[in-house]
C-alpha positions in Angstrom: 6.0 83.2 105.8 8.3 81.0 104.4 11.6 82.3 105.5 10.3 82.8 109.0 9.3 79.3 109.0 13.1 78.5 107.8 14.0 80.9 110.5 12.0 79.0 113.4 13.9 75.7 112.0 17.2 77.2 112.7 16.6 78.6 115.6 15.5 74.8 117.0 18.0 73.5 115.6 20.2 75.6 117.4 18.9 75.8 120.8 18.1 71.8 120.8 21.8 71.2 120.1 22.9 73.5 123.0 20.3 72.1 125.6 21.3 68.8 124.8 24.9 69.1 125.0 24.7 71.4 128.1 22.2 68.6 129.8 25.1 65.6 128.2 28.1 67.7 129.6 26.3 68.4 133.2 25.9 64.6 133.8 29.2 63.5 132.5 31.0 66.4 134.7 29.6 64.8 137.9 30.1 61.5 136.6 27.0 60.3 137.0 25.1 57.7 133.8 22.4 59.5 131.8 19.1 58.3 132.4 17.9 55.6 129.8 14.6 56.4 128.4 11.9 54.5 129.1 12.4 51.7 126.5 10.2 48.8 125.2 11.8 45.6 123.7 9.2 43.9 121.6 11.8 41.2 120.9 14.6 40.2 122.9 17.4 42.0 122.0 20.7 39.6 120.4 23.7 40.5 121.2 25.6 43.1 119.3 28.4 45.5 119.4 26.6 49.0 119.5 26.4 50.6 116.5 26.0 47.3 114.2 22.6 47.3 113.6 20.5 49.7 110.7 17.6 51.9 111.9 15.1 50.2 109.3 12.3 52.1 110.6 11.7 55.4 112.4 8.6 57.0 113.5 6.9 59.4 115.5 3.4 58.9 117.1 1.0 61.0 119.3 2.6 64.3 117.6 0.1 66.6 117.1 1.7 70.4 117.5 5.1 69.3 115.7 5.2 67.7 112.5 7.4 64.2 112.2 9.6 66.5 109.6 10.5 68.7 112.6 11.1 65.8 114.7 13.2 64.4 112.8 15.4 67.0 112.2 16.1 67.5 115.7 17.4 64.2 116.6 20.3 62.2 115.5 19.0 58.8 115.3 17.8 58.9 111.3 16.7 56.2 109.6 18.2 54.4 106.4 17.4 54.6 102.5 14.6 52.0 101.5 16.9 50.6 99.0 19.8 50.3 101.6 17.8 48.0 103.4 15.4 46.4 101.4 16.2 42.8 100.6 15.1 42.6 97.2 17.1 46.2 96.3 20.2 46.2 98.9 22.3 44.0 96.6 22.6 46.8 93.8 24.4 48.9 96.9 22.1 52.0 96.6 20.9 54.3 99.2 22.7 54.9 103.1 22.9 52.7 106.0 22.8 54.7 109.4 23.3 52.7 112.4 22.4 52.6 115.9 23.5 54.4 118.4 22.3 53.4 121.6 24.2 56.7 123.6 23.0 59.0 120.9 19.5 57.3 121.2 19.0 58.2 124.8 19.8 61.9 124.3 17.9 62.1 121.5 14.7 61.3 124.1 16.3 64.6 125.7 16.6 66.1 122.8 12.5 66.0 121.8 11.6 66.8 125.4 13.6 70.1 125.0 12.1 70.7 121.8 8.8 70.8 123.3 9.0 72.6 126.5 10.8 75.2 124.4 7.1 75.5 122.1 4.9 75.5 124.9 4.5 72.3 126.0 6.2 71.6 129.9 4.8 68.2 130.6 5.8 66.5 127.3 6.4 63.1 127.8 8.2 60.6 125.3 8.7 57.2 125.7 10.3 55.0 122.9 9.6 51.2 121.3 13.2 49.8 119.7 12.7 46.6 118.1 16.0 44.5 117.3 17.2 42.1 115.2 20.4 40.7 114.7 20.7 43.2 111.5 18.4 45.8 112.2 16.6 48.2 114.3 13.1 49.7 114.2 12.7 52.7 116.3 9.1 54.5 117.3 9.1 57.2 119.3 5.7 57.6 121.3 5.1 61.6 122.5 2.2 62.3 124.9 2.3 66.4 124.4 0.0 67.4 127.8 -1.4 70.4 127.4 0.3 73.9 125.8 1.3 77.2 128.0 -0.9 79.5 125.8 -0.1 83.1 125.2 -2.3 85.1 127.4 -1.4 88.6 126.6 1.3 90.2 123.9 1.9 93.9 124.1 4.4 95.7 122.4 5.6 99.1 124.0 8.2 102.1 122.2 6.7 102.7 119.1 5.2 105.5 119.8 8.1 107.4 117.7 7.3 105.8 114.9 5.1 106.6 112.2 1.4 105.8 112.7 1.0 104.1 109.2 4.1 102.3 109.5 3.9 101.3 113.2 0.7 99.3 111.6 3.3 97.2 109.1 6.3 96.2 111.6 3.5 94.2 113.6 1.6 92.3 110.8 2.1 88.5 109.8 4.2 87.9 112.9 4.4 84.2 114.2 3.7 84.4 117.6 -0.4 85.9 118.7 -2.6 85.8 121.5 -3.8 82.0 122.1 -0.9 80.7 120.3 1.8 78.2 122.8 4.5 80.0 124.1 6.7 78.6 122.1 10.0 80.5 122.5 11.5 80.0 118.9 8.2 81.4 117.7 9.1 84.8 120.1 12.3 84.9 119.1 11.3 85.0 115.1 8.9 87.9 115.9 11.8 89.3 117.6 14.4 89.3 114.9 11.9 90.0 112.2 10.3 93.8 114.1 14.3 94.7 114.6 14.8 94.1 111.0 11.2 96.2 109.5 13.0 98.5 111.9 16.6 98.3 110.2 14.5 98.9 106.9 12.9 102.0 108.0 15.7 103.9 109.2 16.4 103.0 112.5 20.0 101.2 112.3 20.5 100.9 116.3 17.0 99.1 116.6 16.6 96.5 119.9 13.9 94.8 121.4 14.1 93.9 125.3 11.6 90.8 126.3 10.3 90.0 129.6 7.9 86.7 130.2 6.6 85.2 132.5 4.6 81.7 132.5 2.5 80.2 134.8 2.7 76.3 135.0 -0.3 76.2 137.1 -2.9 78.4 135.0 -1.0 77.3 131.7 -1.2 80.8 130.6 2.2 83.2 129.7 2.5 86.7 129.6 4.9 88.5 126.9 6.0 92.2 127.1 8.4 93.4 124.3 10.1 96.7 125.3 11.2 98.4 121.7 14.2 100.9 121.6 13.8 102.8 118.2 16.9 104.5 118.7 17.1 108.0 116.2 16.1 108.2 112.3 18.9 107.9 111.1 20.4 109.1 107.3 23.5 108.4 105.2 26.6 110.5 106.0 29.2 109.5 104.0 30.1 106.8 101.9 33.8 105.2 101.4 34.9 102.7 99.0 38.3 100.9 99.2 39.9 97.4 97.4 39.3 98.8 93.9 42.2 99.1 92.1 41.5 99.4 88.3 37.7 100.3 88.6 37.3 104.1 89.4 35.4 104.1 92.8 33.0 106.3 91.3 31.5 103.0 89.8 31.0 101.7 92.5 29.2 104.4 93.7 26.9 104.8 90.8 25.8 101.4 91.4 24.9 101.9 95.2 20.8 103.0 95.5 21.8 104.3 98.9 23.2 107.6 98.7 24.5 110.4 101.4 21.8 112.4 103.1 19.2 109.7 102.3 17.2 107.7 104.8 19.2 104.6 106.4 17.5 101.2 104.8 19.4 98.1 105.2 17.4 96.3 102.7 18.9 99.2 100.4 22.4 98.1 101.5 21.5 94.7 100.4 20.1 95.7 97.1 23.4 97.5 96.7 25.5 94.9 96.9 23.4 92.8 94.6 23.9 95.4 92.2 27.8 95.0 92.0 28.1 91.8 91.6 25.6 91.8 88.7 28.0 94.9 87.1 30.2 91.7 86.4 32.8 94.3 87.4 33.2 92.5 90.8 34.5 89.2 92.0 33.7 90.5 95.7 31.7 93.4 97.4 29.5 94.2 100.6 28.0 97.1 101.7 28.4 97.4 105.8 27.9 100.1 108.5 31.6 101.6 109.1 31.6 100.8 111.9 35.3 103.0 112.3 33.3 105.8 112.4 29.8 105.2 113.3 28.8 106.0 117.2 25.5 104.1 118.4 22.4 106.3 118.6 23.6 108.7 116.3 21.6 110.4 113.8 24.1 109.9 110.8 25.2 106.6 109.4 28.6 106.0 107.4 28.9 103.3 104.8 31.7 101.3 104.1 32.2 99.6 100.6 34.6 97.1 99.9 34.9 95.7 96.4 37.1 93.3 95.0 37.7 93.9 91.0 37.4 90.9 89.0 39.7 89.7 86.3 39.9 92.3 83.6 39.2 89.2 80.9 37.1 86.4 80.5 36.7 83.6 78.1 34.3 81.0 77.5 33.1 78.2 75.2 31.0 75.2 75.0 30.1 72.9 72.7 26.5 70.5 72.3 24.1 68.3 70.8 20.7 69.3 69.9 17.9 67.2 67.9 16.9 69.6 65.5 20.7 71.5 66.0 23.2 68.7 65.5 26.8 69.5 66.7 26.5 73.3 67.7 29.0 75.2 69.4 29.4 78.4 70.8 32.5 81.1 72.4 32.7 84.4 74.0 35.2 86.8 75.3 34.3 89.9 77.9 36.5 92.6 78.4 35.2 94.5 81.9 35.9 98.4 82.2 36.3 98.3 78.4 37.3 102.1 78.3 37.2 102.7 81.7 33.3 104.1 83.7 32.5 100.8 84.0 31.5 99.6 81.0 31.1 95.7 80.0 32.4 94.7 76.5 30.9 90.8 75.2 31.7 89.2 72.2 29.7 86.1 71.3 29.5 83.3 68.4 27.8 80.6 68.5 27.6 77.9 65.4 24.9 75.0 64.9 24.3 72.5 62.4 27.6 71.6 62.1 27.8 68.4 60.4 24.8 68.4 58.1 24.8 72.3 57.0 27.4 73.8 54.2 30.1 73.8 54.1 30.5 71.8 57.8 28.8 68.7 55.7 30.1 65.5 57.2 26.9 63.8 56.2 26.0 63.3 59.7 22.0 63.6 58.6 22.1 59.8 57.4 23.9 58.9 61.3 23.7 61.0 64.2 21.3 63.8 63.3 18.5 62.1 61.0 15.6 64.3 62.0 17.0 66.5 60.1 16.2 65.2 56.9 12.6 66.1 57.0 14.1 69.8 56.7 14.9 71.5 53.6 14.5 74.7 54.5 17.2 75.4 56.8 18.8 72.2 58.0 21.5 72.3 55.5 22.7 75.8 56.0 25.7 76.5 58.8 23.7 78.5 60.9 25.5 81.3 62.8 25.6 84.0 64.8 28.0 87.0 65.9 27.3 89.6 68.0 29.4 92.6 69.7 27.8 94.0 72.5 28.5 97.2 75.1 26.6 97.5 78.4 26.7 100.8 80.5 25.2 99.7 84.5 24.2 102.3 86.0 23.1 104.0 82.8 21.2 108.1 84.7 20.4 105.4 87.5 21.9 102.4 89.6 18.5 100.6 88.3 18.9 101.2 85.0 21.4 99.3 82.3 22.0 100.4 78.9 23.5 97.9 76.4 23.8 98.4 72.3 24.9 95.9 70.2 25.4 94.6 66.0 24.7 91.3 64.7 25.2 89.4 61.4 23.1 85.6 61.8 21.9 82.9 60.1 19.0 81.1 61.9 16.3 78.5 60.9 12.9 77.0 62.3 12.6 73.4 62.0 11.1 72.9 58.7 9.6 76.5 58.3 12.1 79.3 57.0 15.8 80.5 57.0 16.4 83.8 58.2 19.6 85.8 57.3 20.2 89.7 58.1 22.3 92.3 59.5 21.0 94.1 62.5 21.8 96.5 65.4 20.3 97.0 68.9 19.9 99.1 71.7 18.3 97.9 74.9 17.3 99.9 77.8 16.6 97.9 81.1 15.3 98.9 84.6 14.8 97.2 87.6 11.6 98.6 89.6 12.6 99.8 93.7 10.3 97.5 95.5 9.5 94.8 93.8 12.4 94.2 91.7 11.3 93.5 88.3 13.2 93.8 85.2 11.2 96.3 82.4 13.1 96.6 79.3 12.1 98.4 75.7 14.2 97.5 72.8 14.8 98.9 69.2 15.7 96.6 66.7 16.7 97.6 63.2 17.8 94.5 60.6 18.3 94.1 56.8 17.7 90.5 55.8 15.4 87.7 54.2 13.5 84.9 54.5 13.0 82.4 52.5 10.8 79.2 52.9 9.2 76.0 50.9 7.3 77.4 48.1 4.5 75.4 49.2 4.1 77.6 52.6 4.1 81.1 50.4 1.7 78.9 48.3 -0.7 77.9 50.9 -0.8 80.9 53.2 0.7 83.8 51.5 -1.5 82.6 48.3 1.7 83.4 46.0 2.2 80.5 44.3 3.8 82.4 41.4 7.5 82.2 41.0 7.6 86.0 40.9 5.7 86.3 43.6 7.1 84.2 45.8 10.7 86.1 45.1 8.9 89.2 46.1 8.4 87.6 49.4 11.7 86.6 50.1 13.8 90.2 49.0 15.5 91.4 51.4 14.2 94.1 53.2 14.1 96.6 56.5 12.3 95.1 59.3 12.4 97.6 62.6 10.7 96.8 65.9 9.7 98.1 69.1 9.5 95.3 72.0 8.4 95.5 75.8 9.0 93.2 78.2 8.2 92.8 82.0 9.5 89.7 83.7 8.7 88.4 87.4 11.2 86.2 87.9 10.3 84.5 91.5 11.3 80.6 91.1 14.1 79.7 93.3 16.1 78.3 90.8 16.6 79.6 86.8 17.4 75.7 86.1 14.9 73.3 87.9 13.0 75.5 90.0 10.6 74.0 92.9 9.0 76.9 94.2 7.5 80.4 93.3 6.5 81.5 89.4 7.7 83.2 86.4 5.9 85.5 84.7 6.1 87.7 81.4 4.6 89.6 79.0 5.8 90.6 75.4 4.8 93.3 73.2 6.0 93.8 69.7 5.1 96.2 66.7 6.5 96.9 63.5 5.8 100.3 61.6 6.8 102.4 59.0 7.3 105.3 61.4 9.9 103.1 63.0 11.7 103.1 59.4 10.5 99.4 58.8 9.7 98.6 55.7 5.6 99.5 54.4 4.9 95.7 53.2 5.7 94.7 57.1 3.9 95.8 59.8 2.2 94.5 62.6 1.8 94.2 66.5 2.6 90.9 68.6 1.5 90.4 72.2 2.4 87.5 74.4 2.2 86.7 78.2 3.5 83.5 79.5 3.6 82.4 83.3 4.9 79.0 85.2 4.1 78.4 88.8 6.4 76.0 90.6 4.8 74.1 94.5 6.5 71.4 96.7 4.3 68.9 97.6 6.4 67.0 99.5 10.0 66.1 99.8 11.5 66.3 96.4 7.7 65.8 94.6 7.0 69.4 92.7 3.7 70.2 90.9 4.3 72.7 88.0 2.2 74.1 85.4 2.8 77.1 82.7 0.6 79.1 80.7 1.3 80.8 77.4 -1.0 82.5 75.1 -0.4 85.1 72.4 -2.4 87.1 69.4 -0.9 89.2 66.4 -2.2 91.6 64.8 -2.0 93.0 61.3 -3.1 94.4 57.9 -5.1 91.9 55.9 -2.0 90.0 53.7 -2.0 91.4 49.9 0.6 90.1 48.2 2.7 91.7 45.4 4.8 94.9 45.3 2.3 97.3 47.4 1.0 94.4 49.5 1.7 93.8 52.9 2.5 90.3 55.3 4.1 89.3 58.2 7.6 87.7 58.1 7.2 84.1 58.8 9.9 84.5 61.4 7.1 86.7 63.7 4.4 84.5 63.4 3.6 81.8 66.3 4.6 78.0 66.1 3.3 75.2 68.6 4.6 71.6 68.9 8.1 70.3 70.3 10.1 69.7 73.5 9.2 72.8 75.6 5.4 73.3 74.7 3.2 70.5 73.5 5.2 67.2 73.5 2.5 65.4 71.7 4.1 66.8 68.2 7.3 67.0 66.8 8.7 70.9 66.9 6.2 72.8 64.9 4.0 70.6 64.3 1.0 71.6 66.0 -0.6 74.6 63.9 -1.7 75.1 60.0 0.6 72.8 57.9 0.6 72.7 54.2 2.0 68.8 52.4 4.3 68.8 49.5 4.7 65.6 48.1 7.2 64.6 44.7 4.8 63.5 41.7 6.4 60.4 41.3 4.9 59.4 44.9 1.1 60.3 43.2 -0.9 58.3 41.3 -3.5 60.3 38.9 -7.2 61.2 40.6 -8.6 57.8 41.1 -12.5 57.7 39.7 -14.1 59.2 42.3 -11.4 62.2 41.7 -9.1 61.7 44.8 -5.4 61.7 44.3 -3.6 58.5 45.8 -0.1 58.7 47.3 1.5 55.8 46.6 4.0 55.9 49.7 3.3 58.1 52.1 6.2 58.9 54.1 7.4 61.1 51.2 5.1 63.5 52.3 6.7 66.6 54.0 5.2 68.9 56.4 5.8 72.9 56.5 4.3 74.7 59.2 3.1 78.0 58.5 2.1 79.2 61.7 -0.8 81.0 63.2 -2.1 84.7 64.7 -3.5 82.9 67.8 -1.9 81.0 70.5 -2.7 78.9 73.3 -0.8 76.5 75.5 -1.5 74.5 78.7 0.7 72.6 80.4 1.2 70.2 84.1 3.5 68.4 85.3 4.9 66.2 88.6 7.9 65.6 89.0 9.6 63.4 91.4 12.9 60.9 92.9 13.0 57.6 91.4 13.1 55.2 93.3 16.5 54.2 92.0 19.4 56.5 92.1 17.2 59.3 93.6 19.9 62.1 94.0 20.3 61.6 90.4 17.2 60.6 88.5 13.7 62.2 88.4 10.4 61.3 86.8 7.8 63.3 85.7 4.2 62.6 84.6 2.7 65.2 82.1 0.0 66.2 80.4 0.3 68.9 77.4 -2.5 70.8 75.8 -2.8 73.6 73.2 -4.0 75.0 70.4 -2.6 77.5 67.2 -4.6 78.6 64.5 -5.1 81.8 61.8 -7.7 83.8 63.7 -9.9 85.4 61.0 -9.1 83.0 57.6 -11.8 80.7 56.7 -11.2 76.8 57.7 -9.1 77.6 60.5 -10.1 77.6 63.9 -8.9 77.0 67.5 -8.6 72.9 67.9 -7.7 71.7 71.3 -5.2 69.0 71.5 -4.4 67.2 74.6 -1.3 64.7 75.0 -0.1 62.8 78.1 3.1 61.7 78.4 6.2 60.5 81.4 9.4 61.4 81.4 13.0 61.0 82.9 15.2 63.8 84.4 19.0 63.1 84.5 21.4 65.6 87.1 24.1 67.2 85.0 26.3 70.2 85.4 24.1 72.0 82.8 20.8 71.4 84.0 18.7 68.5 84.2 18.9 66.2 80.7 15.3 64.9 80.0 13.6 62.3 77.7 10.1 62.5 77.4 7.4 60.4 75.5 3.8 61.7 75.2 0.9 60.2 73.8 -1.0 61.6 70.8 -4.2 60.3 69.3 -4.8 63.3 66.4 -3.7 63.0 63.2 -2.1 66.4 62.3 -4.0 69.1 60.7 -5.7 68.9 57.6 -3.9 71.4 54.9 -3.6 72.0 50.9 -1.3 69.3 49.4 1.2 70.8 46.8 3.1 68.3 44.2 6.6 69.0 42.4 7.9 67.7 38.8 11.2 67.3 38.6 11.7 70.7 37.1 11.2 72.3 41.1 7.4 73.1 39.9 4.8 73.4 42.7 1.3 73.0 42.1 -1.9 72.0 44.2 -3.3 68.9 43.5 -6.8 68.8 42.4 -9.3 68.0 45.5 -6.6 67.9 48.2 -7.5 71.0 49.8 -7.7 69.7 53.3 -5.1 66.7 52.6 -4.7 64.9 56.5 -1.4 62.6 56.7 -2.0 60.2 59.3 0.9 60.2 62.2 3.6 56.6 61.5 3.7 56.7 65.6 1.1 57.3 68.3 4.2 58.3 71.1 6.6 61.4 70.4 10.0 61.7 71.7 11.7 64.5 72.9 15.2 64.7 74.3 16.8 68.2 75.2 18.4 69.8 78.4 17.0 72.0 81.0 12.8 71.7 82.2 10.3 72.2 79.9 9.0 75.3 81.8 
């Protein structure tokens, strides 16, 4: 409905232009003055050279059938930015003037009146009310519509050769119905949308004929539409020509058309899509040959022309990232990489440069502080290197096959530090009709993880020092993930409209050759709706939740857990913005022993300062997250800047251990959005009332020694700030 209604606005567009030049160009040929509109003067008007004075105002009253929006885009006469001519705000030299035009005004009267009687409605009037100043001019169109022509009958004849279940189809959600106006942009739309349902069915030499006629008198119209199937038609022959290094046969493979199938010119479309995303092509269309097609025939040839692109390409960036520092990252892709079309990538990417061995330029104390509160991974280079080869058109042109090797370093803020070795093979396809990606991976990887002793401690009950290096040997880990995405926002950066949704499934199992003491299953959907309000204003709000499943945890050599790495963690920029990254969830304290007074006499330990505590998530089986948010133009450098008004909410907690349990927290919060090349830059400051979670406080001597302290089993640090700041790049959802 949408891209009909974009349709319709075109198509005015276009005919209101023509009209009103052909009506400008008739009256200056016989040199004759156009006709002022009827025109009201409030105040007397000061003399002025035309074009001096700022519309300060425009509006439209008495407009019932056409919105203002619509109006507005038909004319020429458009009125100025608020801060262009505000007093208090034009100064700074923000916003547009736009100007008067008094010969532009009085065609623009023409302008609406064609508008109208083109939708139905013959005896529109429209007068106007200008007010002038010396400086400015305020401009109200008044409209008095009269009443519509209204669409007495509709009948569409010809079908008859086509199918009975899909004659039903070609005529549903059309724009134009029986007791609608006659308006002629609406016919038009119903025309061009039939011919191309048509075009998708196999009829290539589809045509509609109209005939109307309207009665002034009676304010009644009568539509016949006169359709000319032409034959089913079916692929002939397919050439392809502009390749050079690419085999054709490529190309072809990536077509879903193919000879002696049914015509389908959405299929010609979907074709095309499909070599540019080969990466194999910097042009390519997919087009009737028209050389060698005759109209009405049975048989269709295609033409393909492709334009290779470069045979290399190299990339790099570099960035800044709170819990990241300096990070940067490069690839090279080599495309035909022994020849059939395949796609070689080879990525790096570096982070924590500048607080991580042996990058250390002591930038924690300066630039990157937050990462003090981490010694878990912060102060390890993390990396990663990957060396990947994708096959499109892998049995099918919907289908991709890619495999790849690894060797990473990665870390989560103030929880563990994952090493390993890995390889990958990835099998994506892309469903006919409704175009969604379904892809099953197989992951097999040798590494560790290590973490604080106090989070083995806490959840893993290993406090021992033997047990604890049990945990982090290194060891086989092989998975089996699922995904199916619905990707329908219309933008991957800062969507406005449609949704995104997904669901994940993971499991880990011996019988994938993953090692006994790890196995599990992880399931996780995740969806973010996107809706213009108005102009620029956009109301979005996402929902994730997600449960994992295992064998009861038994530590020691025939016990079993699941890696810290696979577990869920809650709290940061992109879910709930109340908490710092990882903070929402079951936490565990550590605190040195010189910060800790002994038990005080009613047996409660006392910290003497605070802030020495340090937080490690452990993460939680259970997920939940909630999340809205509007977003709109500042009213300062709109083109650039964007607020946002939020509110956050979530829980994550160990489904099935005693003391934990699913805690709502809810935090409110603005922010501001910044335009760059990369995405929109955004700081945002939520609100949050809760302390953290309560959790086991751990102490250390100076030997590295954890133990609990006595009668701080559910230890709760209170929060130094009420208001969390995040600042990252891209939405939050």
């Amino acid at each position: 409905m949408k891209a009909r209604r974009a349709a319709i606005g075109i198509a005015i567009g276009t005919a209101i232009g023509v009209s009103a030049v052909a009506l400008s160009t008739r009256r200056v040929a016989a040199q004759t003055p156009a006709p002022a509109p009827a025109v009201r003067s409030d105040t007397p008007a000061a003399p002025a050279v035309n074009g001096d004075r700022v519309v300060r105002q425009l509006k439209f009253e008495g407009n019932h059938a056409l919105d203002a929006q619509t109006l507005a885009a038909s004319i020429s006469t458009t009125n100025s930015s608020f801060f262009a001519t505000n007093p208090v705000f034009k100064w700074i030299g923000l916003g547009e003037k736009r100007y008067f035009d008094e010969t532009d005004f009085q065609r623009d009267v023409l302008r609406l009146e064609v508008l109208y009687k083109r939708s139905g409605f013959p005896d529109v009037q429209v007068d106007t009310t200008v007010r002038r100043d010396p400086e400015n001019v305020y401009v109200t169109f008044r409209i008095r519509e009269g009443k519509p022509i209204r669409v007495r009958s509709l009948t569409w004849s010809g079908l008859d050769s086509v199918r009975a279940d899909a004659r039903t189809n070609l005529l549903v959600d059309l724009p134009i119905a029986v007791g609608d106006p006659f308006n002629r942009f609406a016919l038009q739309t119903a025309i061009d949308t039939v011919t191309q349902r048509l075009r998708n069915r196999g009829y290539p030499g589809a045509e509609i004929f109209r005939q109307f006629t309207s009665n002034e008198r009676e304010r009644t119209a009568t539509i016949a539409l006169d359709v000319v199937p032409g034959p089913r038609a079916h692929i002939s022959t397919i050439r392809v020509e502009g390749s050079t290094r690419v085999d054709s046969s490529v190309a072809r493979k990536l077509l879903v058309t193919r000879p002696h199938r049914a015509y389908r010119e959405d299929e010609l479309l979907e074709s095309q899509r499909n070599l540019y995303g080969s990466d194999l092509y910097a042009l390519a269309s997919v087009s009737i040959d028209s050389a060698h097609y005759a109209p009405g025939s049975d048989s269709v040839p295609l033409l393909v022309r492709v334009t290779d692109a470069p045979p290399y390409r190299a990339r790099a960036g570099v960035g800044y990232g709170t819990n990241d520092c300096f990070r940067t990252q490069a690839g090279l892709t080599q495309r035909n990489f022994l020849g059939a079309g395949q796609v070689f990538d080879l990525n790096t990417r570096v982070s924590k440069i500048g607080v991580g061995t042996p990058l250390d330029a002591g930038l924690e104390n300066s630039l990157c502080p937050v990462l003090n509160q981490d010694t878990v991974g912060s102060f390890q280079l993390n990396y990663n290197v990957t060396a990947s080869l994708r096959r499109p058109a892998f049995l099918s042109s919907r289908n991709t096959l890619s495999a790849s090797v690894y060797a990473e370093r990665r870390s989560e803020f103030k929880v563990y530090l994952r090493s390993e070795l890995g390889a990958q093979l990835t099998f994506t396809r892309e469903t006919p009709r409704r175009r969604l990606p379904i892809s099953v991976t197989y992951t097999l990887a040798y590494g560790r993880t290590t973490a604080t002793p106090a989070v083995f401690c806490a959840f893993f009950s290993s406090c021992d020092p033997a047990d604890i290096a049990f945990l982090q040997e290194r060891r086989r880990l092989a998975t089996l993930g699922f995904n199916i995405t619905a990707p329908r926002a219309n933008s991957p950066i800062d969507p406005t409209r449609g949704f995104v949704t997904s669901f994940d499934a993971v499991t880990s199992s011996r019988y994938l050759l993953s090692s006994p003491q790890q196995e599990f299953t992880r399931l996780t959907a995740d969806g973010a709706w996107y809706r213009t309000l108005a102009r620029d204003v956009v109301l979005s709000w996402h929902l994730r939740g997600g449960v994992l499943f295992a064998p009861a945890i038994r530590p020691g050599p025939s016990g079993s857990f699941v890696p810290l790495e696979q577990r869920y963690y809650a709290g940061g920029p992109n879910d709930v913005r109340g908490y710092q990254r990882n903070e929402l969830g079951p936490v565990v304290y550590v605190v040195a022993d010189t910060a800790l007074f002994d038990a005080d006499v009613h047996g409660d330990p006392t910290l003497l300062q605070s802030k020495q505590v340090r937080v490690a998530a452990t993460g939680g089986n259970t997920l939940l997250i909630g999340q809205v948010e509007l977003r709109m133009p500042a009213p300062i450098f709109s083109s650039r800047l964007r607020l946002a008004a939020f509110a956050d909410a979530g829980s994550l907690w160990e489904r099935g251990a005693a003391g934990s349990r699913a805690a709502i927290r809810v935090t409110p919060g603005i922010g501001l959005r910044v335009a760059t090349p990369l995405g929109p830059a955004r700081l945002d400051v939520a609100y949050n009332p809760y302390k953290l979670l309560s959790g086991p406080l751990f102490v250390t001597d100076s030997t590295g020694q954890l133990t609990p302290v006595p009668g701080a089993s559910s230890f709760v640090l209170d929060r130094t700030s009420n208001f969390t700041f995040h600042f990252s790049v891209g939405q939050p959802f």
